[in-house]
C-alpha positions as CSV (number, residue, x, y, z in Angstrom):
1,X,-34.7,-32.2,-16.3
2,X,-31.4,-31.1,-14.8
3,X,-29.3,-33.9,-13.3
4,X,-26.0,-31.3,-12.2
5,X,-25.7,-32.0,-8.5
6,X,-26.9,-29.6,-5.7
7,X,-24.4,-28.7,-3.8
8,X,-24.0,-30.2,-0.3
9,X,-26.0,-28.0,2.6
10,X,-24.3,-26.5,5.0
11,X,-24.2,-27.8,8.1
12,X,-26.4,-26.7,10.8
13,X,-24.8,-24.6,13.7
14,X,-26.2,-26.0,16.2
15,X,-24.6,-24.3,19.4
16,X,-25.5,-20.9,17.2
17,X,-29.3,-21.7,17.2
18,X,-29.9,-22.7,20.5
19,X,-28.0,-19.6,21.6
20,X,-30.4,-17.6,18.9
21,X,-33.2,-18.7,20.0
22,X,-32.6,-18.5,24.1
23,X,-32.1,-14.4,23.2
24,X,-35.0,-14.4,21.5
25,X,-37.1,-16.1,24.1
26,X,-35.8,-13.8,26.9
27,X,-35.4,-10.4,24.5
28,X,-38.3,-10.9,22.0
29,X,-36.4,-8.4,19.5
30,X,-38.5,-6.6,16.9
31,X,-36.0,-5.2,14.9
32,X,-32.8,-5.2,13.7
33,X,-31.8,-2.2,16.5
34,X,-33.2,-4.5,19.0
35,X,-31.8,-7.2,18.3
36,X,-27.8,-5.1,18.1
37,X,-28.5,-4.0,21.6
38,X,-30.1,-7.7,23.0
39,X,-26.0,-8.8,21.8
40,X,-24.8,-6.1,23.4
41,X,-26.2,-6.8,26.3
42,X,-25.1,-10.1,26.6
43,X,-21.4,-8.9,25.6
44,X,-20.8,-8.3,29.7
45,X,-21.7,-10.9,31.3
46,X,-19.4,-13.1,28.8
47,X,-16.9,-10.8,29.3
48,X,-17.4,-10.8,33.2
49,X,-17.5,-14.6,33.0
50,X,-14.5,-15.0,31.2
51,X,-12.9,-12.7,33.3
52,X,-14.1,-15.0,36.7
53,X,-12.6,-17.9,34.4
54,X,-9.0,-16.2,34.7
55,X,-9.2,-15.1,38.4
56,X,-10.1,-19.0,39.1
57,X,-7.0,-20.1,36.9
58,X,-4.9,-17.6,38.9
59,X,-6.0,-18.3,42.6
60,X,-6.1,-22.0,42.5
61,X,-10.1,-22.0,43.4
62,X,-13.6,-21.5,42.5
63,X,-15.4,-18.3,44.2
64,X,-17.5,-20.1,47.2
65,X,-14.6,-22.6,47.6
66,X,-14.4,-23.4,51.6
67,X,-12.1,-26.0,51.0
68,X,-8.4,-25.5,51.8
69,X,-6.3,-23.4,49.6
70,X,-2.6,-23.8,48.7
71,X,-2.3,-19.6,48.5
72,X,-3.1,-16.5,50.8
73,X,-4.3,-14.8,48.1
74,X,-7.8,-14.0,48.6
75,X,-10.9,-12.1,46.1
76,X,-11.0,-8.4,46.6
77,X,-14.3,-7.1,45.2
78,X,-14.7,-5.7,41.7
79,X,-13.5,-2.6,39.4
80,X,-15.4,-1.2,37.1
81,X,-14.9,0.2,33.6
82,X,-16.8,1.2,30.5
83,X,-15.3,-0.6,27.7
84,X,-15.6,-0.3,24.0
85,X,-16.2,-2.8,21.4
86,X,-17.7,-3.3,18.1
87,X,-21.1,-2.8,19.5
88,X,-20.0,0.1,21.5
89,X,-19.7,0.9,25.3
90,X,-20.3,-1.5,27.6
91,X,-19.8,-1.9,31.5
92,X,-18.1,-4.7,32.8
93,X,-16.8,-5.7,36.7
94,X,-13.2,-6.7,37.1
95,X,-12.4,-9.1,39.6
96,X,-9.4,-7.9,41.6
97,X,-7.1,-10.1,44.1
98,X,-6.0,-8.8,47.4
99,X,-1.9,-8.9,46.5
100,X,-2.8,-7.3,43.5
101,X,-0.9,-10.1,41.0
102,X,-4.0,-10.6,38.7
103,X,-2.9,-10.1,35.1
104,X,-6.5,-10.4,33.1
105,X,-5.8,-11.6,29.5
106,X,-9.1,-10.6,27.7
107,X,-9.5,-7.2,29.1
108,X,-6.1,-6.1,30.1
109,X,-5.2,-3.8,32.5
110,X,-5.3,0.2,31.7
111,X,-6.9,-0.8,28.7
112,X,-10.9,0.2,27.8
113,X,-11.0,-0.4,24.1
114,X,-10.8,-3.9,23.0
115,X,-12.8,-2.6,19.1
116,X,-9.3,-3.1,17.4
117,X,-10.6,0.4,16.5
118,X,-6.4,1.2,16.2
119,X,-6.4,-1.4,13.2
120,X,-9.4,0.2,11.6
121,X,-8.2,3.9,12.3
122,X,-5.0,2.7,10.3
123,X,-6.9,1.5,7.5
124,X,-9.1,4.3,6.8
125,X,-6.4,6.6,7.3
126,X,-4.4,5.0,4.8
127,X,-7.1,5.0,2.2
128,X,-7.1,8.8,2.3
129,X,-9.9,9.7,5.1
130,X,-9.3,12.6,6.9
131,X,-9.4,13.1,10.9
132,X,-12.7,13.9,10.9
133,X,-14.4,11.9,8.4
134,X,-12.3,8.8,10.3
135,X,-14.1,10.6,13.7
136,X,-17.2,10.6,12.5
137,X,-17.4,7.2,10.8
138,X,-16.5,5.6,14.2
139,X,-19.0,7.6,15.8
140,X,-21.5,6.5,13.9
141,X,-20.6,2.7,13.5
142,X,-19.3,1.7,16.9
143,X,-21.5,4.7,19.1
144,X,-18.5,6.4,20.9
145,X,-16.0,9.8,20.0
146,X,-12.7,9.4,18.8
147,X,-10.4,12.7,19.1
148,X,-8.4,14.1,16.5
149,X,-5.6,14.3,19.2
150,X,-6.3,10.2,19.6
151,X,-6.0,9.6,16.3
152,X,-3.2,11.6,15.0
153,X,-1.3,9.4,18.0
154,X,-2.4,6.0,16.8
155,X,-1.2,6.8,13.2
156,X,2.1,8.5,14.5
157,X,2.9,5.2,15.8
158,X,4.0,4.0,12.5
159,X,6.7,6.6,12.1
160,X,9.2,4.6,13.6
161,X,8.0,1.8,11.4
162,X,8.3,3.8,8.4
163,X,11.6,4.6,9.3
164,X,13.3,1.3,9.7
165,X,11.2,-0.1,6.0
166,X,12.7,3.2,4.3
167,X,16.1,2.5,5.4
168,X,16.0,-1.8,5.2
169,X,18.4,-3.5,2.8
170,X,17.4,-4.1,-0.5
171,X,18.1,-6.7,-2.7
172,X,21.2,-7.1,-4.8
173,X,19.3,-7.1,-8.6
174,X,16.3,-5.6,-9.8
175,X,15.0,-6.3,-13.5
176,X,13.3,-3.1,-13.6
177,X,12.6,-0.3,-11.6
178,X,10.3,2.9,-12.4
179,X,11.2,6.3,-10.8
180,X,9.0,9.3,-11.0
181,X,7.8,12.1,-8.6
182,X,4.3,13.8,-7.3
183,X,4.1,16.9,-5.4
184,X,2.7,17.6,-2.3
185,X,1.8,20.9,0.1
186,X,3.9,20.7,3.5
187,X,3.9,23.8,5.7
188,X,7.3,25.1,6.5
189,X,7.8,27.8,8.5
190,X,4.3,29.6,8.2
191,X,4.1,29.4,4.6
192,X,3.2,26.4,2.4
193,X,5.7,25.3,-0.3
194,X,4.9,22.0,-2.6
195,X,8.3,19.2,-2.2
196,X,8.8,16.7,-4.4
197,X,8.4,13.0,-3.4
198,X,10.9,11.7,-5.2
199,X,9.3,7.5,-5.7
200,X,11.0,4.3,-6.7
201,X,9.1,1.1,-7.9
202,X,11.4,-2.5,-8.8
203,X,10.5,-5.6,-10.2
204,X,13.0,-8.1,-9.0
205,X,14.1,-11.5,-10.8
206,X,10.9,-13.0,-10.0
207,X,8.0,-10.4,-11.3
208,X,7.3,-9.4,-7.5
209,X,7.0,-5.7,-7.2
210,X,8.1,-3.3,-4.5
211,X,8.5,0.0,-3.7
212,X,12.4,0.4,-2.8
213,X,11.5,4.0,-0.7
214,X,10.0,7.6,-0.9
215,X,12.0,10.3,-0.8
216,X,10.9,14.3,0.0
217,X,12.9,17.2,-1.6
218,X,12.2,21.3,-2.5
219,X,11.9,20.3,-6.5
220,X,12.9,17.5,-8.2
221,X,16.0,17.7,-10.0
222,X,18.8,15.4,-11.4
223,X,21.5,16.1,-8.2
224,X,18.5,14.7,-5.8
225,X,18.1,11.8,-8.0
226,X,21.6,11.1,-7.6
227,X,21.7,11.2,-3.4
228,X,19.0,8.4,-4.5
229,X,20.8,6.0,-6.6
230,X,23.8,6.6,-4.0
231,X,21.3,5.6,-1.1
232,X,19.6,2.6,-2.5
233,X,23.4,1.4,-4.2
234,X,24.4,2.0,0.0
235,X,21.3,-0.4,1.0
236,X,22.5,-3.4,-1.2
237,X,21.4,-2.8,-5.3
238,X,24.4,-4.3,-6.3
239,X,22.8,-4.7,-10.3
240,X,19.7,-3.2,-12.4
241,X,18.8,-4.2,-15.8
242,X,16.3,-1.2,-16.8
243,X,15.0,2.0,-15.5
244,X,12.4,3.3,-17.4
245,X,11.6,7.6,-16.3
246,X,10.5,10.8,-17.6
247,X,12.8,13.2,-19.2
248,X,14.3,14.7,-15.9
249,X,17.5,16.5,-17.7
250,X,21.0,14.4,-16.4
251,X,18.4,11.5,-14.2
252,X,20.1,9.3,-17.2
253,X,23.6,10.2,-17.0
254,X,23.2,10.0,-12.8
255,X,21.9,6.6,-13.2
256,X,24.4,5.0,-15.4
257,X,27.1,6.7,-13.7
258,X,26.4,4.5,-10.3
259,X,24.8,1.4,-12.6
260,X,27.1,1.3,-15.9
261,X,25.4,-1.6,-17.5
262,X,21.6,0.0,-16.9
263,X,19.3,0.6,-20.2
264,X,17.5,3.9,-19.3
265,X,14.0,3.9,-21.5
266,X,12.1,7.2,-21.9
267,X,8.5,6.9,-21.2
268,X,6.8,6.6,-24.7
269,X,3.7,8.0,-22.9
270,X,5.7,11.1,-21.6
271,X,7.3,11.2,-25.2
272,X,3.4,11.4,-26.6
273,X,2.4,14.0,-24.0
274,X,5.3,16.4,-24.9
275,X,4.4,15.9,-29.0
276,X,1.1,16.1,-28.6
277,X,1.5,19.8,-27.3
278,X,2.2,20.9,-31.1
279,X,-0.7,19.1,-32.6
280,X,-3.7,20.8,-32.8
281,X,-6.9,18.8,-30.7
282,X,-8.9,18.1,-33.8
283,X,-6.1,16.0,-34.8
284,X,-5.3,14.0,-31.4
285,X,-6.8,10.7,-32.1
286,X,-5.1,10.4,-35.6
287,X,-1.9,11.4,-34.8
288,X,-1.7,9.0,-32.0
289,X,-3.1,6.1,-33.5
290,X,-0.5,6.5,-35.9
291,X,2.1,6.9,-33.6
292,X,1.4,3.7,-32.0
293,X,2.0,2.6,-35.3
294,X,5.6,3.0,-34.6
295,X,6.4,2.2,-31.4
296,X,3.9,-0.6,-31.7
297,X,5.5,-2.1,-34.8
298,X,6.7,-5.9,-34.9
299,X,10.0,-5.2,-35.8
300,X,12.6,-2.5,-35.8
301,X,12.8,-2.5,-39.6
302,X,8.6,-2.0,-39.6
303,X,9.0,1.1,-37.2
304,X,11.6,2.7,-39.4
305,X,9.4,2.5,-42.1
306,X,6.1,3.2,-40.2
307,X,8.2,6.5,-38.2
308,X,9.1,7.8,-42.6
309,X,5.7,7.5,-42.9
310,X,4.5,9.6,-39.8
311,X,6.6,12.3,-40.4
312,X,5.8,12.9,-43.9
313,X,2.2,12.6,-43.0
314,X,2.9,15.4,-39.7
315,X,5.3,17.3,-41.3
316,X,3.6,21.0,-41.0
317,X,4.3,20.7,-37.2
318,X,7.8,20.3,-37.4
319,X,8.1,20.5,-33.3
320,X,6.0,17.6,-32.6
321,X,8.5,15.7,-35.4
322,X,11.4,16.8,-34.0
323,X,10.3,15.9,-30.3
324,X,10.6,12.3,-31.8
325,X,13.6,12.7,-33.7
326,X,15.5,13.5,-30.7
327,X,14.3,10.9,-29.0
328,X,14.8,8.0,-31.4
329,X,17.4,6.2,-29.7
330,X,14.7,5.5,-26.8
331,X,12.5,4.3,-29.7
332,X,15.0,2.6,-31.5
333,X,16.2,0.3,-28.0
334,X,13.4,-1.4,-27.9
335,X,13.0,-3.4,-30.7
336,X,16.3,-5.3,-28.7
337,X,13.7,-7.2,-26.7
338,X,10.7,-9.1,-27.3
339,X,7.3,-7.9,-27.1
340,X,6.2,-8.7,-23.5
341,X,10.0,-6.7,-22.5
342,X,8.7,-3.8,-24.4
343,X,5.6,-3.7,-22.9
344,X,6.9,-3.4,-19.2
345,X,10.0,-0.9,-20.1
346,X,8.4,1.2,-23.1
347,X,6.3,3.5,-20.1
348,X,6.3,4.6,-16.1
349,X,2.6,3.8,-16.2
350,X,3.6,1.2,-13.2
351,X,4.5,3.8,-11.1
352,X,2.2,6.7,-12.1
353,X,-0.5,4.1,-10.8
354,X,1.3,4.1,-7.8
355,X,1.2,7.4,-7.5
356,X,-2.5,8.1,-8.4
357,X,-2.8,5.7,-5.6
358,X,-0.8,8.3,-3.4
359,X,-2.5,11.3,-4.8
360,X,-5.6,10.1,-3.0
361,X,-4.0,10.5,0.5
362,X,-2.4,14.0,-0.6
363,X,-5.4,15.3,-2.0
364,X,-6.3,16.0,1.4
365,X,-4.6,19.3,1.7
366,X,-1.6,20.5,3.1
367,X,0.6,18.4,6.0
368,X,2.1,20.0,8.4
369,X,5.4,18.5,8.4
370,X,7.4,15.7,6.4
371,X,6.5,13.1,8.9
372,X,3.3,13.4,8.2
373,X,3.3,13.0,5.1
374,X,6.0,9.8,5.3
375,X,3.2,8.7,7.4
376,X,0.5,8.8,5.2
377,X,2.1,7.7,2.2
378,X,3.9,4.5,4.3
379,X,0.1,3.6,5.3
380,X,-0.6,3.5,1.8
381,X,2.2,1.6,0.4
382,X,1.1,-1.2,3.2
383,X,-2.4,-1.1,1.5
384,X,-0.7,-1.6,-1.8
385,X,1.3,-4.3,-0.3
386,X,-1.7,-6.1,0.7
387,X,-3.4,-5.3,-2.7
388,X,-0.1,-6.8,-4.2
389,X,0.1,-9.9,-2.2
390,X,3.3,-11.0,-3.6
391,X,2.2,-12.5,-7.1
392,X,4.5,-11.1,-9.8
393,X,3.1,-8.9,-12.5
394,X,1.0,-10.3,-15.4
395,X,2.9,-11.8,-18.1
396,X,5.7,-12.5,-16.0
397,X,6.8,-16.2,-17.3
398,X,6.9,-14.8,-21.0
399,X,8.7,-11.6,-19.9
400,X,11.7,-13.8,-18.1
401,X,11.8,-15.8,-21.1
402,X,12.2,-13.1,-23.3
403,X,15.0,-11.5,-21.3
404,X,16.7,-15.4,-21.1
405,X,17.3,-14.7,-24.7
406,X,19.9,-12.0,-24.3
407,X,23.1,-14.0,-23.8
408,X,24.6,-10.9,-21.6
409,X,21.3,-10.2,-19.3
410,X,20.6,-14.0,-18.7
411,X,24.3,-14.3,-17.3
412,X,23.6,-10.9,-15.0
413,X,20.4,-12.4,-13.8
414,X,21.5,-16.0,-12.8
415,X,24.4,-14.1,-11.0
416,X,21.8,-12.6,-8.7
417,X,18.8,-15.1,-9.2
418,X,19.0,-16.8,-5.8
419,X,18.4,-12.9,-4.7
């Protein structure tokens, strides 16, 4: 027989059961339905209570107080609203005062939705819904219409938000940052054209990611990239240690010639990819397996041998060779670092999830206009903030250790480590 302990029961809500069973007693629900509308039902009166509560605390008195009273301020009869809430629409009387001073807390004045539908609309927007799948949703889990029009203003709210975390300082050193671009269908000018979003993911000193800003341009292209270094150098990057990106021609020469002491790393994926395109399909799996071979290796030495290998084993597709012969360098830099450093630097996978993660708000369609689609992408980001939650990436600890090791990057980073 067992002897673990049982865990300790929860305690009994007391208050919770009486209050359960008095609704049964007086509503004898029968189902679940009936039960929803027996709490909705209760939902005014508390709310009507409450309000009586506040109008007390304003006036001095208790309705039906003859006694004497330190104000002229009398009761003047009741207003009544629908409002909605989580269980839908309900009516409720507001107690007003003759001189008009009574500021109700729990239902405010003007205001007839109390659902924190705005918070939920925000959500659902930013995980990609569109106007009227986020509609119909609240239609059919709270029981009342939301319009497009209402909806399009609750989200434009954060436009100005987006705004001031697009142009906020940054901080003075970043260990790595990730740049990369998606493309997405705005309509200028009745016609549709697809604009680059130009993206930028850091790591700072500590592991802790962020996404330094989004950028929208016609095409991507090495002169936009450089407005972009200039911008975030403007808002404080004082320092980067790598930038790891595609093979945008002159994005290298653009970076170091605003950061002089970066390491730019080609994507070894993007590398793969633009090999791959001389191999025929039958081959794939082997040719990459033995790729990884390379890149993969323990030691620069082992890759050099490993890379002779490969290209006398692939040497009737001379392009797909040569696609890594002109690229050794990018190869060749890594083995400079230890192995956890290689594996954040050696791809843009970091920020091609972040993108994928944009790509399901785009999918949508076309926006009509940049803002829009600052909008929707700044909703995400705060999703992927939350998502984030400030830990630093895995591996973190043996990463900084490995960078320590480098006498010239340990002396950049405790420069800036109290940033």
């Amino acid at each position: 027989m067992s002897t673990a302990l049982m865990p300790p029961r929860k305690k009994r809500n007391t208050k919770g059961a009486a209050i359960a069973q008095t609704i049964l007693e007086q509503y004898q629900p029968k189902t679940k339905e009936d039960m929803q509308d027996a709490i909705k039902d209760i939902f005014g009166p508390m709310f009507e209570a409450m309000l009586q509560g506040e109008m007390n605390s304003h006036l001095g008195y208790e309705s039906n107080d003859h006694g004497y009273k330190a104000t002229d301020n009398r009761r003047n009869g009741y207003n009544s609203k629908n409002i909605k809430t989580s269980y839908g629409e309900i009516p409720v009387d507001v107690p007003r005062d003759r001189q008009a001073t009574f500021e109700p807390q729990i239902i405010p004045k003007r205001t007839r939705d109390i659902s924190g539908i705005e918070d939920k609309v925000m959500s659902m927007y930013a995980r990609g819904m569109s106007q009227r799948d986020i509609a119909d949703t609240i239609e059919d889990i709270y029981g009342f219409e939301i319009s497009h029009e209402t909806i399009s203003s609750i989200t434009d709210c954060v436009i100005e938000t987006a705004e001031e975390w697009q142009n906020r300082p940054l901080k003075k050193f970043y260990t790595f940052l990730f740049v990369d671009c998606l493309y997405v269908s705005i309509r200028k000018e009745l016609e549709t054209k697809n604009c680059a979003v130009y993206v930028i993911l850091g790591y700072d000193v500590n592991g802790i990611k962020d996404i330094l800003g989004i950028w929208i341009g016609e095409s991507e292209g090495k002169h936009y990239w450089m407005q972009i270094f200039d911008e975030i150098k403007a808002r404080g990057v004082e320092d980067i240690l790598f930038i790891s990106m595609d093979g945008v021609s002159g994005l290298e020469e653009g970076a170091k010639s605003i950061f002089k002491d970066v390491i730019v790393q080609r994507c070894i994926v993007h590398l793969i990819r633009n090999s791959i395109k001389y191999i025929p399909s039958k081959d794939y799996k082997a040719y990459t397996a033995q790729l990884k071979k390379v890149y993969g290796a323990a030691s620069l030495k082992a890759a050099e041998a490993e890379f002779e290998r490969f290209k006398q084993a692939w040497s009737q597709y001379p392009g797909a060779i040569d696609v890594w012969g002109r690229n050794w360098k990018y190869v060749e830099q890594l083995f400079n670092y230890g192995s956890a450093v290689r594996k954040v630097m050696y791809t843009t996978n970091a920020i091609e999830s972040v993108n994928s993660s944009f790509r399901k708000v785009t999918k949508k369609g076309s926006f009509p206009s940049e803002d829009a689609v600052r909008k929707a992408l700044y909703l995400r980001i705060t999703e992927l903030y939350k998502k984030w939650n400030g830990r630093p990436v895995s591996n973190w600890a043996m990463v900084r250790n490995q960078l320590s090791m480098d006498d010239k990057i340990q002396f950049r980073i405790m420069k800036y480590e109290k940033y």
